[in-house]
C-alpha positions, 0 to 999 in steps of 0.5 A: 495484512502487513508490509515488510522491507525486504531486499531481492538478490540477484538470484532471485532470493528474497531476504526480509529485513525483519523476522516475521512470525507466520504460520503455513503458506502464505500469499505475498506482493512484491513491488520491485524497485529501481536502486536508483529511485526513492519512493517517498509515502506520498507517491504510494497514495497517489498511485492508488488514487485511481482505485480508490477514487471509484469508492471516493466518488459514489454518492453514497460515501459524500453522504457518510461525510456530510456530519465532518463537512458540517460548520461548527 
């Protein structure tokens, strides 16, 4: 999975800002942008917080970390 720019005409045509090697169909997302409005990386991670929060909040995952959280 990757991401790549890409730029929608008004014609609804999608013009990749890079060549990209696939072979066969493949599924895509597309996040449409307003022109005016820069997203900033950071703002990506903040609207998957919430999802990920779920995985982020189990017991389970604390346990997993417990060894980084540890004094050295």
């Amino acid at each position: 999975m990757r991401t790549v720019e890409a730029i929608i005409d008004e014609k609804g045509v999608v013009h990749l800002s890079e060549p990209i090697g696939i072979s066969g169909v493949r599924r895509a997302l597309v996040t449409i942008f307003d022109d005016d409005q820069v997203i900033h990386p950071c703002v990506t991670a903040q609207l998957s917080e919430k999802a990920l929060a779920e995985d982020w909040d189990k017991p389970e995952e604390d346990d997993a970390w417990t060894h980084l959280q540890q004094a050295q």
